[in-house]
N, C-alpha and C positions, 0 to 999 in steps of 0.2 A: 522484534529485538532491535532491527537496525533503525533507527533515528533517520529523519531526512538529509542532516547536514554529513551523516558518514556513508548517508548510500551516492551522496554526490564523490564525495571524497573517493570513496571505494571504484566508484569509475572511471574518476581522471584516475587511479595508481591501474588498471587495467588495461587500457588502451594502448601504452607502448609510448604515449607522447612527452610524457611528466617527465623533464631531463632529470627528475632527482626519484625513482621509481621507488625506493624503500621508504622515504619520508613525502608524502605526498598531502597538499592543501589545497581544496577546491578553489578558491579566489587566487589568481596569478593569469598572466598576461606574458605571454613568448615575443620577445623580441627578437626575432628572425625578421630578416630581409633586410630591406636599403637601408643601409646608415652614410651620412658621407666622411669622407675619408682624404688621408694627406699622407703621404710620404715626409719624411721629418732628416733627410740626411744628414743636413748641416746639425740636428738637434736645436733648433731654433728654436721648437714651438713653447718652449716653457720661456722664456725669453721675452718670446709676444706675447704670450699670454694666449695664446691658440683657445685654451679651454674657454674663454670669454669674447671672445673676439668677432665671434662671427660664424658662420655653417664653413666648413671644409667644401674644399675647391671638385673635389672629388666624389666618388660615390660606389660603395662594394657590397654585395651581398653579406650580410652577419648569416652564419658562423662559419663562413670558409675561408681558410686563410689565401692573403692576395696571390702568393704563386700559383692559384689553381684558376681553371678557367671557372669554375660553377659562381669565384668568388664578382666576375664581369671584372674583373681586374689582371690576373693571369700575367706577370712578371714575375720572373721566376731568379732576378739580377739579386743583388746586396743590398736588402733597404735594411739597418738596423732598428732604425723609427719611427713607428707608425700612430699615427690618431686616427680615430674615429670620433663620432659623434651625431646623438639622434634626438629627433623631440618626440617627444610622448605626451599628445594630448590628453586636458586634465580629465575630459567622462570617458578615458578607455584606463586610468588608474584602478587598481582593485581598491576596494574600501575595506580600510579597516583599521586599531589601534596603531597599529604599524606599517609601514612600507620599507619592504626587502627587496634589494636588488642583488641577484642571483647570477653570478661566471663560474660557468660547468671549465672553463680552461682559457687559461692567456698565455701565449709562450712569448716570453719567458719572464718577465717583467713587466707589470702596469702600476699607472696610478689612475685612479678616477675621480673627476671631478661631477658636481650636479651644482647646475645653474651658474657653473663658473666657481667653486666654493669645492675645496680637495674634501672626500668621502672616503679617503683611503689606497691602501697601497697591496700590494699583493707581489711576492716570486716567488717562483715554481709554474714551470710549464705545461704539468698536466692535470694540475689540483686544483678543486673547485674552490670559492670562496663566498661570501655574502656579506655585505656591507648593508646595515640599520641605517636609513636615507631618510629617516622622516620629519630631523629637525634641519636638515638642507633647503627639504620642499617645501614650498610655499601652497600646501596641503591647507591653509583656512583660507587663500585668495582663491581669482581666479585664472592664476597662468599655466603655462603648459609646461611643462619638465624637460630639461636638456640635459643629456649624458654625454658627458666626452671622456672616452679613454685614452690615454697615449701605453705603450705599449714598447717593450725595449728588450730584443733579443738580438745578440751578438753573430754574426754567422758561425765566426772563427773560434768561437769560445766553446773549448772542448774540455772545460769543467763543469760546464751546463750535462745534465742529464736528457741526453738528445736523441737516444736510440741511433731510428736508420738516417735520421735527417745530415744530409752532407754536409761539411762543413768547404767542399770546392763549392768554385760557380755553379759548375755541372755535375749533377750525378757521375758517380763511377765505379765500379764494383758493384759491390749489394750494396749501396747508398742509395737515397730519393733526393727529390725537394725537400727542402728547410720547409715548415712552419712555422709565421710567424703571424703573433697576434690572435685573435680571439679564433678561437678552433673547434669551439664546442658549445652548446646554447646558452643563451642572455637572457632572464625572465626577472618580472616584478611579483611578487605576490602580497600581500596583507597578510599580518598574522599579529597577537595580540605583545603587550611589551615581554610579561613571563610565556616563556613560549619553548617547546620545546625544539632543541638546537643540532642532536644528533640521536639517533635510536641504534640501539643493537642488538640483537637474536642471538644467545644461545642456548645451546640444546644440549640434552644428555638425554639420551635414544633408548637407551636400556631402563631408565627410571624414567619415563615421560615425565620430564620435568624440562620448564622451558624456562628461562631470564631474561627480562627486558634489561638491559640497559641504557636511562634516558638523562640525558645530560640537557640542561634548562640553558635558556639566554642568562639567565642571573638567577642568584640565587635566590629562592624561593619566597613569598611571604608565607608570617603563619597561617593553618588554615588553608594550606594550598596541599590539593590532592591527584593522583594520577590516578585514572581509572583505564583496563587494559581487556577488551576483548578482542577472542580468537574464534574464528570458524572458520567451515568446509562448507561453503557454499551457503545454504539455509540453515545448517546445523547448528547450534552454540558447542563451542567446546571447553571455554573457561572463561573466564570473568576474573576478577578482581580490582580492589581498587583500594590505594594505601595513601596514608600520608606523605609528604613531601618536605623534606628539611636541606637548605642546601641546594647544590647546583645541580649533584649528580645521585641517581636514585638506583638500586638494582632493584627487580621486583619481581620475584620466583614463584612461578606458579607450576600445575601440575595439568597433565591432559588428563585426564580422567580415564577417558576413553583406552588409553597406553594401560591400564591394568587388563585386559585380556591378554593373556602372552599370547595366544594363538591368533588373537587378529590384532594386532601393536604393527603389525607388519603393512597393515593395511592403508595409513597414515605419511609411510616414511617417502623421504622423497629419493629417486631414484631415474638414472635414464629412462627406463622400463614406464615407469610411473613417477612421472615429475608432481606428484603432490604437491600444490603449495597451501598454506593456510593463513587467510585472510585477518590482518589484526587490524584494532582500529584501537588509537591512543586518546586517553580525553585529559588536559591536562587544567585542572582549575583553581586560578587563584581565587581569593575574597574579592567581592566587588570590583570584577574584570571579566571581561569578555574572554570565553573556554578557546584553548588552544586543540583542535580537532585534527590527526594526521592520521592516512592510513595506511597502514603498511603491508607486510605480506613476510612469510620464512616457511622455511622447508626443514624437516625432522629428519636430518641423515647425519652421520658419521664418516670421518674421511681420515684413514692410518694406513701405517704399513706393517706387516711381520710375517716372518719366514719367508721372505723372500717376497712376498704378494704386495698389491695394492689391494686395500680392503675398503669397500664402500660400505658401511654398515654393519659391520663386522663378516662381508661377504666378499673371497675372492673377485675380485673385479681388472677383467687386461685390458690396456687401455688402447685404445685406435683414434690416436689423433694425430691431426690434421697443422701443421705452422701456417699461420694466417698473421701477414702482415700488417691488416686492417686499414688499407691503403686504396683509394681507387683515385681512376685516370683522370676523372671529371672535377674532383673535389679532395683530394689527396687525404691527409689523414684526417679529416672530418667526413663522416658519413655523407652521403648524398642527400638521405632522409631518415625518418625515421623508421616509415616503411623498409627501406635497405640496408636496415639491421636487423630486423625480422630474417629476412630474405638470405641475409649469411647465414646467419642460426642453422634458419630449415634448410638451404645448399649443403653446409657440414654435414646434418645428416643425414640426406639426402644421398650423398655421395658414400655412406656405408660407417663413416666416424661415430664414434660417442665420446670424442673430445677434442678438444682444439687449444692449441698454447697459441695466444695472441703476443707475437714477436714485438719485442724490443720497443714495447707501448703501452699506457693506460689506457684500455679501451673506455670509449662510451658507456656510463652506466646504462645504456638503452638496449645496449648491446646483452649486457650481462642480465636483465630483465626478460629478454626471451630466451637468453640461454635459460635461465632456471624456471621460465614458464617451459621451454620443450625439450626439456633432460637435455643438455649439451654437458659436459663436463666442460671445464676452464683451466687453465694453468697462468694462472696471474704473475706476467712478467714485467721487470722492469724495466724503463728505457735505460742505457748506459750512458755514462759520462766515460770519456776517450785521456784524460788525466786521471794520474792519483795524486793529487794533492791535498793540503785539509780541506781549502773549499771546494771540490769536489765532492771528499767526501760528506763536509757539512749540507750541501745539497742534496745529495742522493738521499743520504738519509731522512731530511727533512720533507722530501717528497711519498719516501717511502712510508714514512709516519702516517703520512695525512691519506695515501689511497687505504693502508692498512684500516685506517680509521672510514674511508668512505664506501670501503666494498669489501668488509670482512664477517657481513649478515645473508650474502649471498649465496645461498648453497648451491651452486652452479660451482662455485671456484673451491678446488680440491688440493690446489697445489701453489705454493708462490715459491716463487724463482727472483732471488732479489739481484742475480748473477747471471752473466753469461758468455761461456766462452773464453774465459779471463779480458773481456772488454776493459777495460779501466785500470785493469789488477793485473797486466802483461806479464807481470815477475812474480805469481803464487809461486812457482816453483823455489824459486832462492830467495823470496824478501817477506821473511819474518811478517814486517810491516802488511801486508797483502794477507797472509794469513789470516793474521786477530783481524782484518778487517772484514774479509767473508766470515770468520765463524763469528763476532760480533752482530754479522745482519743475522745471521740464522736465530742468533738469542735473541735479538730484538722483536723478529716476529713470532719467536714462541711467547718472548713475555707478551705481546702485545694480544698475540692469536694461536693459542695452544694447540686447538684444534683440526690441522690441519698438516701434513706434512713438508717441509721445506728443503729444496735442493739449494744449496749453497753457492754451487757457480756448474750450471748447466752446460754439457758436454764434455768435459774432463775436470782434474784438478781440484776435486773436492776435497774439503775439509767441513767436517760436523755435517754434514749432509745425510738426508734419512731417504736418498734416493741415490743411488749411484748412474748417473744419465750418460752415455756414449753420444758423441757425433760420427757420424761413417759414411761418407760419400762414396763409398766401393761401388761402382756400377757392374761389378762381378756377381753372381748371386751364387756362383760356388764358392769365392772367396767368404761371402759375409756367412755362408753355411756354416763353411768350416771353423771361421773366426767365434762363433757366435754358440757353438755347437756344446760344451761345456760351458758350467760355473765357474771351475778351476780355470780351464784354460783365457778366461777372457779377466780374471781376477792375478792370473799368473803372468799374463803378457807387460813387460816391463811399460809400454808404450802404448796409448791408444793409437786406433789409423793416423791419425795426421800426426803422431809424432810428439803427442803431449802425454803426461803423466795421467795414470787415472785418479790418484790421490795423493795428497801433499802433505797430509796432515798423521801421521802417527796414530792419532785418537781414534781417525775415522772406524767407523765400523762398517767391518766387511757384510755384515751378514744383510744389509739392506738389500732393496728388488734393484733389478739391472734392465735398465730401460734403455733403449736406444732413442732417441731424441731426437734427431735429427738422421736421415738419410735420403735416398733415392733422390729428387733435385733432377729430374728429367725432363730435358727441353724438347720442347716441341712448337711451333710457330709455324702458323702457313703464312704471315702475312706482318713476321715480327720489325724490329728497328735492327738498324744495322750493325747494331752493337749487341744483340741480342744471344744471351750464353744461358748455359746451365752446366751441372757439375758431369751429364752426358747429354747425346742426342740422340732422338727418337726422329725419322726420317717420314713417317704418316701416320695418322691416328691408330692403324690396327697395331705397326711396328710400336707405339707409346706402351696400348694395351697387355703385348706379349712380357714388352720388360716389364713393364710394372708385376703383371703375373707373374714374375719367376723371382724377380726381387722382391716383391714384399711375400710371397710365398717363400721365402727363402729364410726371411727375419720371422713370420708366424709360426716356423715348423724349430724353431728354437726356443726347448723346454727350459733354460736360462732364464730367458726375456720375458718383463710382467707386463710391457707395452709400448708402445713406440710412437714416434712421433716424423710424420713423415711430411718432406719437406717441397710443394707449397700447393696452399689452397688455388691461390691466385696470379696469373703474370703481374709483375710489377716492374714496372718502366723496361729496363733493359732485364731484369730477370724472367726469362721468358721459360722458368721449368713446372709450372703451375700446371693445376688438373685442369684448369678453367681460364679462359681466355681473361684480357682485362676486365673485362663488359662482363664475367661471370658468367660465358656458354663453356659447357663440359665441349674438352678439345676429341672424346670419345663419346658413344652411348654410355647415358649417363649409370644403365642397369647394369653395365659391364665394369664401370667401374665400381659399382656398390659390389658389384659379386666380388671385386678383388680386396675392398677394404673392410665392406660388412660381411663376408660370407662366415 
């Protein structure tokens, strides 16, 4: 069944390496490593003409941003503007109709040029983009290709959607390092001119019926058709293949197999059993080379009612894990691709079957092993520290496009487009704030129905189909008693810190009650001097006893449908992680799965 050009395809999407893992094309080229590079303070370089001018003075590894050390650069000062710039010799070019150049992220602003000649422009800091470079290139001579980016993110600019990145010199509080400039991988690939431009997976579990959603570079010629197979390994499981009119195609097929009720179960994907099933897309026009991509989805269902979180239409409590997605060496770009894998299997490792990746758009590299190794996900988003309109024209516009980049992943059960009242300090008295969290919540149900959405994470909800707690109480009799009833934790005028649990009138009580955020226990044999948590643990067994009685303390509360507890990892001065920076468990690592997976 499988053709050679989809069993190549079908392996670069299995490997972990493909930085775009749902849409995957065998012909592409990773531009990782040395590019050289300029600091731009004064903003000159459009001025001289930087993109033509000549190689940069400098030199940084792609794709870590220069405050980290992995990037060989590691200044962690105020640069607002950065270039880059790389040659790409012409026989390491993929061949093909077209030539795509590919940014997984640039915070927060770029333009690029090729050969000296503007390709385009791009903001938003953590959303991918791709510029069609092939009438730039000089693709029928024979020269080499030069990419220059400049790159323009403000430190101070707290309308940007910046998550934890500080907006001081230095870290302070729960803040990091700023990233700036390319933070996520750079890739060329070939692909035909009709080509297909995004895919999307949904599924209805009960009817095994699946829909592609495939949206083209341009619209269609006549005579151009999609052809869409699915398996499990060797298996075929459906086929079809339809005309195409237009830009954007749904194309609803059925599993076949989903008619045994008794074994439909057998298919679906789940922590337990992370099923996934293998697609491969063939898109072809008349007299043009086939656009071939292959992809991959998982057959689950993700709601809530009477109280529960339902996987499937299955009771399911959640045991996740806040992961910052930050590390010492390379800050919020992974170190590798490898050390995405390696969180994944850590979370569960450590006894979780979910993890809310904090106040960040993770790597889609990331999210690729979570729904290869059952993780759950809780899709957050970074915060902007202003409410203004361009704040929120920002946020939103960023929010659009990961909706749009990571909402076929069945790994991710939950989007959180809020947190903490970040940005929206006044939900409690400002109208304004209101319509503007229950506005995200309807944006991602119009966008992604299927999936349930907290509104603004940790108090202060409104439309929210999750009511989430934050509770740093390092008392485990306190959070018993507070925790102990429905009534009583719906009847208390106040959450712990002192913010409202809902603001909105409309809200509905009857949602699950998750505690989100708790415990934040430090512990360091060897931390920085500024190094806190929300308590202290004095040696690894003294970590282990508290953790035992406090997340014992949140599990034995018949309220609560899951919790999320607070942190995977030390991060800079946050030193309350299970796990050292370098990701060693600060206890045996079975003792703590007995307290989180037991």
């Amino acid at each position: 069944m499988l053709t050679e050009e989809r069993r190549v395809a079908a392996a670069t999407a299995q490997d972990g390496r493909y930085p775009r893992p749902q849409l995957v094309r065998a012909d592409w080229l990773d531009l990782s490593g040395p590019w050289t590079f300029a600091f731009d303070d004064d903003d000159r370089g459009r001025r001289e003409h930087w993109e033509s001018s000549g190689p940069l003075s400098g030199v940084i590894q792609v794709p870590f941003p220069f405050e980290s050390a992995a990037s060989g650069v590691g200044d962690t000062g105020f640069h607002p503007v950065v270039w880059y710039q790389r040659t790409v010799l012409r026989d390491e070019l993929p061949s093909g109709e077209r030539l795509l150049l590919n940014l997984g992220a640039v915070d927060h602003a770029c333009e690029v040029w090729v050969d000296g000649r503007s390709a385009g422009t791009h903001e938003g800091g953590s959303t991918p983009f791709t510029l069609d470079i092939t009438d730039l290139a000089d693709l029928a001579g024979d020269r080499d290709l030069t990419l220059t980016i400049r790159a323009e993110d403000d430190p101070a600019d707290v309308a940007q959607p910046r998550g934890k990145q500080d907006w001081r010199h230095h870290p302070h509080s729960i803040w990091y390092h700023r990233t700036t400039g390319i933070w996520q991988p750079v890739w060329l690939e070939a692909a035909p001119a009709v080509r297909v431009e995004q895919l999307h997976w949904l599924t209805d579990v009960p009817a095994g019926e699946v829909t592609a959603q495939v949206r083209l570079s341009r619209p269609a010629p006549a005579g151009t058709t999609v052809r869409i197979e699915v398996a499990l390994g060797a298996e075929p499981l459906a086929s079809v293949e339809v005309a195409v009119a237009g830009r954007e195609v749904e194309v609803p097929f059925r599993i076949h197999r989903q008619s045994n009720g008794q074994a439909y179960e057998e298919l679906l994907w789940s922590p337990a059993h992370p099923t996934l099933l293998d697609a491969t897309v063939r898109l072809q026009a008349p007299d043009a080379p086939a656009d071939v991509v292959a992809s991959y989805l998982g057959l689950r269902s993700a709601a809530v009612e009477g109280g529960r979180f339902l996987l499937n239409d299955r009771p399911l409590y959640l045991r996740s894990v806040l992961n910052q997605g930050y590390w010492p060496e390379s800050h919020s770009a992974a170190p590798s691709a490898d050390a995405l894998r390696a969180e994944a299997q850590l979370i569960l490792d450590l006894g979780f079957n979910a993890t809310r990746v904090h106040q960040k758009y993770e790597d889609p590299r990331f999210l690729f092993w979570a729904d290869k190794l059952g993780l759950l996900v809780w899709g957050e988003a970074p915060a902007a520290y202003a409410f203004t309109p361009e704040a929120v024209r920002r946020s939103i516009a960023e929010w659009s496009a990961v909706l749009d980049r990571d909402r076929s992943h069945p790994s991710i059960v939950t989007w959180v487009p809020l947190n903490e009242s970040w940005g929206v300090q006044h939900l409690a008295h400002d109208p304004r704030m209101v319509s503007y969290a229950k506005a995200l919540v309807q944006l991602t149900k119009t966008v992604d129905p299927s999936r349930p959405v907290i509104s603004n994470d940790g108090w202060e909800h409104a439309d929210s189909d999750i009511l989430s707690i934050h509770d740093y109480d390092h008392d485990p009799a306190r959070i018993a008693e507070r925790y102990a009833t429905r009534e009583g934790i719906l009847g208390a005028e106040f959450t712990f810190p002192g913010r409202r649990l809902i603001v909105d009138p409309a809200q509905r009580t009857d949602a699950p009650l998750m505690l989100t955020e708790f415990g934040g226990v430090s512990y360091t044999d060897d931390g920085p001097a500024d190094a806190w948590g929300y308590s202290t643990a004095t040696s690894p067994e003294d970590l282990v006893e508290r953790l035992r009685a406090l997340v014992g303390a949140v599990r034995a509360s018949a309220p609560l449908a899951g919790y999320c507890y607070t942190q995977l990892a030390d991060t800079g001065q946050e030193t309350n992680g299970l796990v050292f920076e370098d990701r060693r468990p600060k206890a045996p690592i079975e003792e703590l799965r007995a307290i989180f997976g037991g």
